[in-house]
C-alpha positions in Angstrom: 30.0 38.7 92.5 27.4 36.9 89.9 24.8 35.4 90.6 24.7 31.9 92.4 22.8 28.9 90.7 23.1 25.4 92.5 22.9 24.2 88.8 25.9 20.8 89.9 25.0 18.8 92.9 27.2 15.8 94.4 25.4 13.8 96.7 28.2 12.0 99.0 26.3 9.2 100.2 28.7 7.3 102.3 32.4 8.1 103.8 32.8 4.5 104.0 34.4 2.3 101.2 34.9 -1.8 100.6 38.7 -1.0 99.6 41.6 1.1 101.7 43.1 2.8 99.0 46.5 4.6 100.2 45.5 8.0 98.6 41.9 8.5 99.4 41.4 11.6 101.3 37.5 10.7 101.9 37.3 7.1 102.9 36.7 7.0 106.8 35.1 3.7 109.2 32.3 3.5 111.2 34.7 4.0 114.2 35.8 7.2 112.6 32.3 8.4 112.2 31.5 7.9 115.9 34.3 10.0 116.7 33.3 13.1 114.3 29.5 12.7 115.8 28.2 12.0 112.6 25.8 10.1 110.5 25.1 8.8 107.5 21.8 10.0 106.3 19.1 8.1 105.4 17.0 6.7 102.6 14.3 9.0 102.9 16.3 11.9 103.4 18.9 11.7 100.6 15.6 11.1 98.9 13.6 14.1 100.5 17.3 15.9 99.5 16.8 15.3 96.0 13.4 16.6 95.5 14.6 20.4 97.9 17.2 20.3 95.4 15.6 19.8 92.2 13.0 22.6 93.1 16.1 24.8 94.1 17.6 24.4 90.3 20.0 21.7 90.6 20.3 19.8 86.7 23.2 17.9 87.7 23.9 15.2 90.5 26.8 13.2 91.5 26.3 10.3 93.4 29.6 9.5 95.2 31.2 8.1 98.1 33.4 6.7 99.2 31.7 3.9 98.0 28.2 4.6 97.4 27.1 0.9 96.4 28.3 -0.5 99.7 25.0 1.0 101.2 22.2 -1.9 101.4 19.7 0.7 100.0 21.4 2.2 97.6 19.6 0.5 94.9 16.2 2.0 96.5 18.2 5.3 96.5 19.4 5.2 93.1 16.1 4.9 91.6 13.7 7.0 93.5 16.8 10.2 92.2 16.5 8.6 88.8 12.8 9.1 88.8 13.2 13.0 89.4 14.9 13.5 85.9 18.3 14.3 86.8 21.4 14.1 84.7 23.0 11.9 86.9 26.4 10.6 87.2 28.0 7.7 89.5 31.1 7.2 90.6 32.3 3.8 91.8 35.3 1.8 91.7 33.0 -1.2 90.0 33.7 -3.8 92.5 30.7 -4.1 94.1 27.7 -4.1 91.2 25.4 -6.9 92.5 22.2 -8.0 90.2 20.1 -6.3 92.2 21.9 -2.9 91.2 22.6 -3.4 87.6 19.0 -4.5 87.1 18.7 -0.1 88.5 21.3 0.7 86.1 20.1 -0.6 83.6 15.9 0.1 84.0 17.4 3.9 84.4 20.7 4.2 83.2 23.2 7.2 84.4 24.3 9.9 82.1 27.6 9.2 83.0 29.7 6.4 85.4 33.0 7.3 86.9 35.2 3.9 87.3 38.0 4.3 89.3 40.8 2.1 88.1 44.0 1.3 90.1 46.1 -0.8 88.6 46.4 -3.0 85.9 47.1 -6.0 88.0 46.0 -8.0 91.0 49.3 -7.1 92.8 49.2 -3.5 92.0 45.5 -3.6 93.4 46.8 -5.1 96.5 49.3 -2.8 96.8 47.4 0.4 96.3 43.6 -1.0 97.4 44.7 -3.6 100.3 42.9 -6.3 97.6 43.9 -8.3 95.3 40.4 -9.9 94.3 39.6 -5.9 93.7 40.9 -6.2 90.6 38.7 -9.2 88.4 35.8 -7.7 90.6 36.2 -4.2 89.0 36.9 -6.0 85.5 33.5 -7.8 85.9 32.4 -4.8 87.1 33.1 -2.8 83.9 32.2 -5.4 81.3 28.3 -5.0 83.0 28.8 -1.0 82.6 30.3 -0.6 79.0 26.5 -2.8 78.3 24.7 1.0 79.5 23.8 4.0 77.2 25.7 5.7 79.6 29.2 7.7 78.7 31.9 5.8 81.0 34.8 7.7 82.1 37.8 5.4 83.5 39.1 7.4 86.4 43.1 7.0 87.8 45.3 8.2 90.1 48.9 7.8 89.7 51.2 6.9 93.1 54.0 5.1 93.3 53.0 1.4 93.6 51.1 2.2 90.3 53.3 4.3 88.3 54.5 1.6 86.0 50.5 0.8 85.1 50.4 3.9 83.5 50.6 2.6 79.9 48.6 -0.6 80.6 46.2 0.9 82.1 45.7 3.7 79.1 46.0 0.6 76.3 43.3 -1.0 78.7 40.6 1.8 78.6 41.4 2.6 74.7 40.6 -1.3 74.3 37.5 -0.9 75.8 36.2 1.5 72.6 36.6 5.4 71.4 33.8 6.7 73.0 35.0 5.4 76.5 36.9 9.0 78.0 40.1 8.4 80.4 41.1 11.0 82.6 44.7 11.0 84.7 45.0 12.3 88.2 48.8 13.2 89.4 47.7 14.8 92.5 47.7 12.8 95.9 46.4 15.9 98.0 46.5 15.2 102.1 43.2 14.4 103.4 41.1 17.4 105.6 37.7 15.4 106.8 39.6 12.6 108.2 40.6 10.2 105.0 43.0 7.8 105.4 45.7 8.8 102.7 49.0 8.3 103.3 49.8 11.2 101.3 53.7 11.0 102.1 54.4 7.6 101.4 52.5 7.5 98.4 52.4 10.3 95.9 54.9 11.2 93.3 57.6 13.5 93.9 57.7 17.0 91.7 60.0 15.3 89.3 58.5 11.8 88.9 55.5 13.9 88.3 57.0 16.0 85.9 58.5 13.2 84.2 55.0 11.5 83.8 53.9 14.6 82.5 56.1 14.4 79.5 55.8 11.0 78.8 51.8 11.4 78.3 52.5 14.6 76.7 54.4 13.3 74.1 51.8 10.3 73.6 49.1 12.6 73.6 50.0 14.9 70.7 53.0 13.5 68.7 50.6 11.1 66.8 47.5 13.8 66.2 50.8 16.5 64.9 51.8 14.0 62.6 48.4 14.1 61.2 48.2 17.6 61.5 51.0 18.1 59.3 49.9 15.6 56.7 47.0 17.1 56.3 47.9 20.6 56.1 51.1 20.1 54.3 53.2 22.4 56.7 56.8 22.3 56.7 57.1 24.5 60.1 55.0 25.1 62.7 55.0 27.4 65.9 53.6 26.9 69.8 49.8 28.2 68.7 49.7 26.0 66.0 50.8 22.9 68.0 48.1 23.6 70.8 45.4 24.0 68.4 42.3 22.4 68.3 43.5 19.9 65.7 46.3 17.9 68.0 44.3 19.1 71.2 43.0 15.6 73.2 40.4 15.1 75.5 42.5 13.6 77.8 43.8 17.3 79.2 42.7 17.6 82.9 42.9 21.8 83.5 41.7 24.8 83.1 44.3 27.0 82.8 42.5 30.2 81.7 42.4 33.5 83.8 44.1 34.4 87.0 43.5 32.8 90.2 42.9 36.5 91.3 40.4 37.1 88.7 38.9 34.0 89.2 38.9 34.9 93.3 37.1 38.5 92.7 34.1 36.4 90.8 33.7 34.0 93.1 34.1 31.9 96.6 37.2 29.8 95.7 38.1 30.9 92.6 36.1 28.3 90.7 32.4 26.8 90.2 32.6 26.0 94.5 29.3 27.4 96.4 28.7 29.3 93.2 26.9 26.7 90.6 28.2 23.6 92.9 28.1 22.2 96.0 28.3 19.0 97.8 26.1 17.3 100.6 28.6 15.6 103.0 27.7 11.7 104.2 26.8 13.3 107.8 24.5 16.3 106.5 26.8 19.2 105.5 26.6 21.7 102.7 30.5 22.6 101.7 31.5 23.7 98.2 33.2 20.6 97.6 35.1 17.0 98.4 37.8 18.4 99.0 37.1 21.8 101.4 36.4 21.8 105.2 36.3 25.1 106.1 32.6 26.4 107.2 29.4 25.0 106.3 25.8 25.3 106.6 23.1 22.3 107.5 20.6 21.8 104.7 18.9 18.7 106.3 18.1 20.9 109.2 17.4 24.3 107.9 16.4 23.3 104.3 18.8 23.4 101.4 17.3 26.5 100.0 18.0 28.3 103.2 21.2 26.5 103.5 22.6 27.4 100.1 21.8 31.0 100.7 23.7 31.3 103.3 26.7 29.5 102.4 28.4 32.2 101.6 28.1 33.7 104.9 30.2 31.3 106.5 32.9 31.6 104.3 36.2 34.1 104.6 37.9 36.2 101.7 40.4 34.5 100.7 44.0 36.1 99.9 46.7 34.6 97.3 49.9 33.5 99.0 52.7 36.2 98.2 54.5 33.8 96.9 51.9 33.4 93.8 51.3 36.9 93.5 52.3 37.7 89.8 52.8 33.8 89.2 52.5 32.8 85.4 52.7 28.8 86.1 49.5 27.2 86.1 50.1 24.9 89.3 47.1 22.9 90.4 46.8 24.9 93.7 43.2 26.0 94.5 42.1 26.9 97.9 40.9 23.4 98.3 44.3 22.5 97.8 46.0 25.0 99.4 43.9 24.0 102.3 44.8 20.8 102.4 49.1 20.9 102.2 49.2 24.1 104.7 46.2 23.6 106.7 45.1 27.2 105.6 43.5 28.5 102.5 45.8 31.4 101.9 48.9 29.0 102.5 51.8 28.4 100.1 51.8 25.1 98.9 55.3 24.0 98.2 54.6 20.7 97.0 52.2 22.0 94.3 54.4 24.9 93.5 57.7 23.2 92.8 55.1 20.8 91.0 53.6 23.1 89.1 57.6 25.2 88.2 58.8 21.5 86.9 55.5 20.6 84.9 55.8 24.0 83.3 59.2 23.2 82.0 58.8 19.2 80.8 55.9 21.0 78.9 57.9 23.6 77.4 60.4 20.6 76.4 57.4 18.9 74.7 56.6 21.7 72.5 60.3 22.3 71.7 60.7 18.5 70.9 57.5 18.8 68.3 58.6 21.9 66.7 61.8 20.0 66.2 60.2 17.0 64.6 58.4 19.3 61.9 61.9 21.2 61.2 63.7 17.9 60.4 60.9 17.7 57.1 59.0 14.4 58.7 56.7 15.6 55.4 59.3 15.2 53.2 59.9 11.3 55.0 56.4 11.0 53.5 54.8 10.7 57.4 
C-alpha cells in the first residue's frame, strides 16, 4: 500500500440544514441527533481541529454541512480556519449569507465556493427543497459570491422534479461568466448516517439517466468538434480523436482510468478515502468520507494524528462483487456506493450497474452520431 498523507480534509460542521431537500443523504434534525447520541462539536474544537490538522499535513479543507452557515458561529469559525493558511473551500446552498458572513468572505475569501443549485424556479425549489423563497435567497446569495476572488463552482443534482431545469439551469451558470465551473450529479445514492433522502421516489431511472446522459453529451462536444474540424481541416475522424483534449470539457464528472481492482490493491476504497482524504463527521468521527459509515476512529478524543493512524485498522478488505469481476463499464459504483444500495461494501449494486450498462451505450451512440457528422463533409458545408 503507499504511503498515507491527510493532504484533503472536509470539515462537516453541521448535519443540520435550513432546506429538506428530497435527495440529501446527510441532512438530519436535532431530534435525529439525540437519537444517534451525538453532538455537534464546538467552536473551539473545530478550531483546536484545524490547528492538529494542519500540523498533521492537511493543505486542503472543506467546510461543509449540511448547511454549515446555519451555525450562529460559523462566522467566528470560518475565520479563525482562514487564519491558518488553508486552501479552503465552502460549500453552501447560498441561501443563508447574512452581512455578518460575507463581511468573512470577503476579509478572507475561499479558494473555492460550492453552490448547490436546485432548480431554476421557485416551484421547482419547492418541490425539490420544501421552499419556494429558497430560490431568490440563493440568487441573492450568488450575486454577493460571484463579487469574491474565489473560483465558484455551481453544484446540481438531477431528480425528477428537476429534470426539465436541466438546460436553464446550465444557460444560468454559463450567464454568470466563463470562469464560473458547473458540475452535474445524476446519482441520488440512499442515505447510510441517517439522511432523509427519499431515494426511491426521487432519482432517475437507468434510462432517464441514460437519456440525460446523451443529451449533455451531445451539447458538450458537438460545438468544440465542429471547431475541432475547422481548425484542423479533417474530413474523418475516429473515437481517439473525438475524445481528445481539443473537444474534451471540463464539465466531465469521472475518472474512469484503471480498474477498480487495481485501484482496491493501492488503497482503502479504491480511491483517495483514508488515504490523502478524510472527513470529520458533525458528531466527532474520522471516516474516509460523506458518504461511508463503516468503522471509524475518534480524533477529538484520541487526537487526529493518532486517529488517522489508525484508521486503517478499523477498516475490512474489501472484495469486488462477482458480478463486476472482469467488468469493462465504468459504472459509478465505489464502495461508498456499493455501501449504500446493498447495505454492504462488497454488494452488487443493481441500480448503478444497469446504470452504468445503459450510460455505456447512449455514449457509444454519441461518438457514432459525431463520427457521422464529420463523414457527411460538414467542412465542405463551410462549418
Amino acid at each position: 500500500m503507499i504511503d498515507r498523507i491527510p493532504l484533503n480534509g472536509t470539515f462537516e460542521l453541521t448535519a443540520r440544514c435550513n432546506l429538506e431537500c428530497k435527495m440529501c443523504m446527510i441532512r438530519i434534525d436535532h431530534r435525529q441527533m439525540s437519537e444517534l447520541g451525538g453532538r455537534e462539536r464546538t467552536f473551539k474544537e473545530w478550531v483546536s481541529m484545524a490547528h492538529e490538522v494542519k500540523e498533521a499535513g492537511t493543505l486542503g479543507l472543506l467546510l461543509t454541512g449540511g448547511e454549515p452557515l446555519l451555525r450562529p458561529d460559523f462566522a467566528d469559525i470560518y475565520r479563525a480556519i482562514a487564519k491558518m493558511g488553508f486552501i479552503l473551500t465552502l460549500y453552501t446552498n447560498a441561501t443563508m449569507i447574512t452581512p455578518e458572513i460575507f463581511k468573512v468572505l470577503k476579509e478572507y475569501p475561499p479558494h473555492r465556493v460550492g453552490v448547490t443549485v436546485y432548480g431554476a424556479s421557485a416551484d421547482s425549489y419547492k418541490k425539490v427543497t420544501g421552499s419556494e423563497e429558497a430560490y431568490e435567497r440563493m440568487l441573492e446569495g450568488v450575486q454577493l459570491l460571484q463579487t469574491l476572488p474565489s473560483i465558484l463552482s455551481i453544484r446540481t443534482t438531477i431528480i425528477k422534479d428537476n429534470r426539465k431545469d436541466l438546460n436553464q439551469i446550465v444557460q444560468w451558470a454559463r450567464s454568470l461568466g466563463s470562469n464560473v465551473e458547473f458540475n452535474l450529479s445524476r446519482i441520488v445514492t440512499k442515505p447510510v448516517r441517517g439522511g432523509i433522502a427519499q431515494v426511491e421516489e426521487s432519482r432517475l431511472t437507468p434510462e432517464e439517466n441514460a437519456a440525460m446522459i446523451k443529451e449533455r453529451n451531445m451539447e458538450i462536444f458537438l460545438s468544440p468538434l465542429k471547431k475541432f474540424i475547422t481548425e484542423n481541416k479533417f474530413h474523418k475522424c475516429n473515437r481517439e480523436e473525438v475524445n481528445s483534449e481539443e473537444v474534451n470539457n471540463k464539465d466531465a464528472d469521472y475518472d474512469t482510468s484503471g480498474s477498480d481492482k487495481d485501484k482496491l490493491s493501492q488503497s482503502l476504497y479504491g480511491c483517495d478515502a483514508g488515504m490523502n482524504s478524510y472527513t470529520i463527521t458533525w458528531d466527532g468521527r474520522l471516516i474516509g468520507c460523506q458518504m461511508l459509515e463503516d468503522h471509524w476512529t475518534y480524533p477529538f478524543q484520541s487526537g487526529f494524528l493518532q486517529a488517522w493512524e489508525e484508521f486503517p485498522l478499523h477498516t475490512v478488505p474489501i472484495r469486488l462483487p462477482k458480478e463486476c469481476i472482469g467488468c469493462e463499464i465504468s459504472c459509478c459504483a465505489c464502495p461508498a456506493t456499493r455501501m449504500a444500495e446493498t447495505g454492504s461494501m462488497s454488494g452488487w449494486p443493481k441500480y448503478l450497474c444497469r446504470e452504468g450498462k445503459l450510460s455505456k451505450l447512449m455514449e457509444e451512440e454519441v461518438i457514432a452520431e459525431l463520427e457521422n457528422i464529420m463523414k457527411e463533409g460538414l467542412i465542405d458545408a463551410n462549418i
